[in-house]
C-alpha positions in Angstrom: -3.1 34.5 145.2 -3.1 30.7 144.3 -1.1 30.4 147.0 -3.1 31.8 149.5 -6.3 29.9 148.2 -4.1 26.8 149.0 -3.2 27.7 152.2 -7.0 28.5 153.1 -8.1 25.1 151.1 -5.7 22.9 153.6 -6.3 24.5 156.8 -10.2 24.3 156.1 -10.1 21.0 155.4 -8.0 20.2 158.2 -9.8 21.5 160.6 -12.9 19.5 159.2 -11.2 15.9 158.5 -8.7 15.8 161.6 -10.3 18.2 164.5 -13.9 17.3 163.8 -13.7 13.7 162.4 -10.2 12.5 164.2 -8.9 11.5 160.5 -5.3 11.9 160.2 -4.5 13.6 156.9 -2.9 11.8 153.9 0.2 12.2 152.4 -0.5 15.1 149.5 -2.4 16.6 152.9 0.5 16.6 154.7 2.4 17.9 151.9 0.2 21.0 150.9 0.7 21.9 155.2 4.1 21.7 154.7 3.7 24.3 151.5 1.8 27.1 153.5 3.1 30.1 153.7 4.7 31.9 156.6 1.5 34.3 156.9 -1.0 31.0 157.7 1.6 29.7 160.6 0.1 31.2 163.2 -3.1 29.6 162.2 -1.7 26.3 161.5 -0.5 26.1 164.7 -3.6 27.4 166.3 -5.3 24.4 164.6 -3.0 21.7 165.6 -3.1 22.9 169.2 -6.4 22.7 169.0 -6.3 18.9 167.6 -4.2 18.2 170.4 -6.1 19.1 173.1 -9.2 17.6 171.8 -7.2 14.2 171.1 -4.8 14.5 174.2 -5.6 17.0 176.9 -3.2 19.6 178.2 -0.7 17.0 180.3 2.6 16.7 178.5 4.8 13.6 178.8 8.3 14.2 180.5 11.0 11.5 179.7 14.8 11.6 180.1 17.4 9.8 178.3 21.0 8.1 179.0 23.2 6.2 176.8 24.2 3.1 178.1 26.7 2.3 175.7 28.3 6.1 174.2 30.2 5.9 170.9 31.4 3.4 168.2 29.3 2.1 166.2 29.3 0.2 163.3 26.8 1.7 161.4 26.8 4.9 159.2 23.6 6.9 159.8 24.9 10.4 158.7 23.7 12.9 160.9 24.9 10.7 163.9 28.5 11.6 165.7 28.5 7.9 167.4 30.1 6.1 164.4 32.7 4.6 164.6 33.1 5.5 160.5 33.3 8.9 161.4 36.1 11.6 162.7 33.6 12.9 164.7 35.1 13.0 168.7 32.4 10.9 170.5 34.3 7.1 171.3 32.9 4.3 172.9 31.9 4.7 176.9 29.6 2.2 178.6 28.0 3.2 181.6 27.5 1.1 184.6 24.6 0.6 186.6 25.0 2.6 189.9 25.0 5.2 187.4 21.9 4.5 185.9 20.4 4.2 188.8 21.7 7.6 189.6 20.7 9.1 186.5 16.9 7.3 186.4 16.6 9.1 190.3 17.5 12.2 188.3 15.1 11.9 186.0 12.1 11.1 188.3 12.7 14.0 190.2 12.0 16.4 187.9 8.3 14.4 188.0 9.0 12.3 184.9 7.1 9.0 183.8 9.7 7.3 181.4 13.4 6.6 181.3 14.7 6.0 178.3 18.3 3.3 178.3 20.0 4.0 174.9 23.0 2.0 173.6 24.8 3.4 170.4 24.9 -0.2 168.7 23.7 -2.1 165.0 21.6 -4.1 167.6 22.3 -5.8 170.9 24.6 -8.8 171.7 24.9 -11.0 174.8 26.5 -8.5 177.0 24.1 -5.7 175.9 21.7 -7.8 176.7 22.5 -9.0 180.0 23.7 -5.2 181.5 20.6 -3.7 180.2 18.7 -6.3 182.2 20.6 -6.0 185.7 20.7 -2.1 185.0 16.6 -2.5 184.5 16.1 -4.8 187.7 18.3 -2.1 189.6 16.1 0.6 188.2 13.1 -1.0 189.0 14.3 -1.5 192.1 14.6 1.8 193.5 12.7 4.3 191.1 8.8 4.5 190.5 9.2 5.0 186.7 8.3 3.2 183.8 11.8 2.1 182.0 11.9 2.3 178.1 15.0 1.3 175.7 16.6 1.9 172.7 19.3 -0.9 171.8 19.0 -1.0 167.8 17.7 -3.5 165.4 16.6 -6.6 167.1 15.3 -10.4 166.6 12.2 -12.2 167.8 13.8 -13.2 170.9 15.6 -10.5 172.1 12.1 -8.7 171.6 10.2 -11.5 173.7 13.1 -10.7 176.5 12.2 -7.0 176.5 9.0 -7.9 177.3 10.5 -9.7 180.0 12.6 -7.9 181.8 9.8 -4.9 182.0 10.4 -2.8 179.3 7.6 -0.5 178.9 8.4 1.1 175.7 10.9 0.7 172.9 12.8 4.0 171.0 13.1 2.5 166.7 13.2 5.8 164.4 12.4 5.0 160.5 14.5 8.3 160.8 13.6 9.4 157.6 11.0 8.7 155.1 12.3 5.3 152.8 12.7 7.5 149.5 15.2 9.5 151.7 17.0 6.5 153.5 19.2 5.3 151.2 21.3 9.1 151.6 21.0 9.2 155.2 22.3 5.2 156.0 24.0 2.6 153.8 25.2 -0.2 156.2 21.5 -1.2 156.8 17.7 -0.8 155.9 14.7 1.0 156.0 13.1 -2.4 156.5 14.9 -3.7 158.6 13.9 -0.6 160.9 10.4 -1.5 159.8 10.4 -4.7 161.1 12.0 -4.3 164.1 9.1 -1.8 164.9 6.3 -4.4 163.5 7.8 -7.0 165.8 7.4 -4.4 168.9 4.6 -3.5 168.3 3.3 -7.0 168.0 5.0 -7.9 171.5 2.8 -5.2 173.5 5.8 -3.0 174.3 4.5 0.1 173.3 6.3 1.7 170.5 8.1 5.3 170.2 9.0 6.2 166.8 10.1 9.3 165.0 12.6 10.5 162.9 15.0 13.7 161.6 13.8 16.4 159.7 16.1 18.9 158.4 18.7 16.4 156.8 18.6 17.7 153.2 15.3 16.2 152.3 12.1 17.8 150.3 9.2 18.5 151.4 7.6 15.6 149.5 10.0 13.2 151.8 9.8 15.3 155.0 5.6 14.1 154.0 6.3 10.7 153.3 8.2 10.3 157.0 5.2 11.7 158.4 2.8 9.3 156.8 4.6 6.7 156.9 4.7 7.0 160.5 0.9 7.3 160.4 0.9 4.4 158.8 2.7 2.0 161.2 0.7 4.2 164.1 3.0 4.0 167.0 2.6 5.4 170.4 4.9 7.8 170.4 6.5 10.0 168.1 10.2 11.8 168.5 10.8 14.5 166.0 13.9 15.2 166.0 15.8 18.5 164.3 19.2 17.9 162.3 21.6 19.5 164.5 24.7 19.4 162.4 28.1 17.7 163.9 31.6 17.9 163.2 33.0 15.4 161.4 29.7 13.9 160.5 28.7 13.9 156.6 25.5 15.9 157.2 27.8 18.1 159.4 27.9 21.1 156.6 24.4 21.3 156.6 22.4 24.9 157.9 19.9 23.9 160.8 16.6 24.2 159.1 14.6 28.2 159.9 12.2 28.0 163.0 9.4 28.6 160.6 9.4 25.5 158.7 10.8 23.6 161.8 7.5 24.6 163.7 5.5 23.9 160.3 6.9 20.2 160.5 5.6 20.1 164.1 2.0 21.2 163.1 2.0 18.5 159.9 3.4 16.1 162.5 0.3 16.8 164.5 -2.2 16.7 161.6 -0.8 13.2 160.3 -0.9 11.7 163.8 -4.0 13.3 166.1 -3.5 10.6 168.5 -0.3 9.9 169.0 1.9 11.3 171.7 4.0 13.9 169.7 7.7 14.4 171.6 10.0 17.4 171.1 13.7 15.7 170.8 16.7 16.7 169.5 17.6 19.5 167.7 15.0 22.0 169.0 16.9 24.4 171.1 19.2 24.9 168.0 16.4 25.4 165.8 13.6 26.8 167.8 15.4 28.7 170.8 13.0 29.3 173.7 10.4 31.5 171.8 9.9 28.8 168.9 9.9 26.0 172.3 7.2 27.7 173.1 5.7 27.8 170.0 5.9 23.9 169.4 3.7 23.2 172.4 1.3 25.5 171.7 1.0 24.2 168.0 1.0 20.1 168.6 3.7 19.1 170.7 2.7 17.3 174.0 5.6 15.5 175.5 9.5 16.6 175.9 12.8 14.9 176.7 14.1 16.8 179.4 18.1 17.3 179.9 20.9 16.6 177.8 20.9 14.2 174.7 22.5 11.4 173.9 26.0 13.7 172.8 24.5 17.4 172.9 23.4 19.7 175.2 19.8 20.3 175.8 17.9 22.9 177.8 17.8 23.4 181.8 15.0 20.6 182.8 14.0 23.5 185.4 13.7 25.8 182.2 11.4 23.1 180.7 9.4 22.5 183.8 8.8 26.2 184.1 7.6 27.2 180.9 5.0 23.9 181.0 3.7 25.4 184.7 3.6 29.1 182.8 1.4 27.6 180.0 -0.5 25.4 182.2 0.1 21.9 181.0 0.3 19.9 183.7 3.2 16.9 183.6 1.5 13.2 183.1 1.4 11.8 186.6 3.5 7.5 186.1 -0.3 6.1 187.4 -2.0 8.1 184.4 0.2 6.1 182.4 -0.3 2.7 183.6 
């Protein structure tokens, strides 16, 4: 019965602070959502829908990713098969720029408004540097999308050339909430992810932040990610779901159950009313096409379409599909200018 009360207590009060007032909720908020039970999902997800059509409108956000530079890396995040410290079977591959060219045509064509440039690294050097800026002029050059990146930890000054070359948005996870950090990566910092994001932000790049959920955390630190993001309010979130690779040190561990994966997604929501909320990895493991579904109609408004960086992801025509079937209509690149 206590339980139940709970449950009720949250919902109600979510539905008055964040759907009629716009306030996100607070951490032991976002904590008591993550404790309701399986028999208040449904309306848990109801609810965040509802705050995300109030706060967003029906369009969902499209994006597509490709790795620039595939494979070994120096640093040790745990659930990520592109170290180099790991006998996991991704190696290092860089991509040249006909071929992101060709790729950032792909990903237009499916009516996306981003294009996301990744490179597996601690943070970029010179030659980063200088192919992700002919690779962006070559983009720019030929495809009508907005070009983000995703290049690691960087300084003041390879921020201010971001901004120059174009870069519409920069990809920094916290990845997990800074209680948690220390068990998820050793060869660098929570604040030194922290910063990099402050130092974004400050630039006028629009940040995209997220993190992984389902890495052997609690529910208290699954809630501290969550606020913690609130706090440092970025544009965009990426929630990500731990999908478990060989030879990785978080490779052992189950996928977490649909349920509490689609809970996240409705806490996510509740925590950040405002913020473009972006299924990403993970989610066809853990969700399938009935929990996909379920995602958008409980919070979610934007999805990576296509493969990952090194797994599989769903048919973009099978994304595309269900977002004409539930009438969400894909952001149009001159709604996003």
């Amino acid at each position: 019965m206590t339980t139940q009360v709970t449950d009720h207590d949250i919902l109600a009060t979510a539905r008055e602070q964040v759907l009629e007032r716009g306030e996100p909720l607070r951490y032991e908020q976002i904590l008591a959502v993550l404790q309701t039970s399986d028999a208040d999902l449904e309306g848990l997800l109801a609810l965040a829908h509802e705050v995300r059509m109030r706060y967003q409108g029906p369009e969902v956000e499209v994006e597509g990713i490709v790795s620039l530079k595939t494979g070994g890396c120096p640093e040790d995040c745990h659930f990520c098969s592109q170290s180099g410290q790991f006998t996991s079977p991704v190696r290092s591959v860089w991509l040249n720029i006909p071929e992101l060219v060709r790729a950032a045509k792909q990903t237009a064509a499916t009516g996306a408004s981003e294009f996301c440039i990744v490179a597996a690294v601690r943070g970029p050097d010179e030659r980063l540097m200088e192919q992700l800026r002919e690779g962006v002029a070559a983009i720019r050059a030929a495809v009508d999308i907005h070009v983000a990146a995703s290049i690691g930890m960087l300084t003041q000054e390879q921020v201010d050339d971001l901004v120059d070359m174009g870069i519409h948005r920069y990809n920094h996870n916290l990845e997990a909430g800074r209680s948690y950090f220390p068990h998820v990566v050793t060869t660098h910092t929570w604040d030194e992810r922290w910063d990099t994001c402050l130092m974004v932000k400050a630039s006028g790049m629009e940040l995209c932040c997220g993190g992984l959920v389902g890495m052997g955390e609690t529910l208290e630190q699954r809630a501290e990610l969550a606020a913690q993001l609130a706090e440092l309010e970025p544009h965009e979130v990426p929630l990500n779901f731990l999908n478990p690779r060989p030879g990785t040190p978080f490779g052992d561990l189950e996928p977490m159950s649909a349920n509490d994966a689609l809970r996240t997604i409705a806490a996510f929501r509740l925590a950040l009313p405002r913020t473009i909320l972006r299924y990403a990895g993970g989610r066809e493991l853990t969700l399938g096409d009935l929990g996909t579904r379920d995602g958008l109609l409980g919070g979610i408004n934007a999805v990576i379409v296509g493969n990952y960086l090194t797994t599989l992801g769903r048919d973009p025509r099978e994304d595309l599909a269900l977002l004409q079937e539930l009438n969400m209509p894909i952001k149009a690149l001159n709604e996003t200018l």
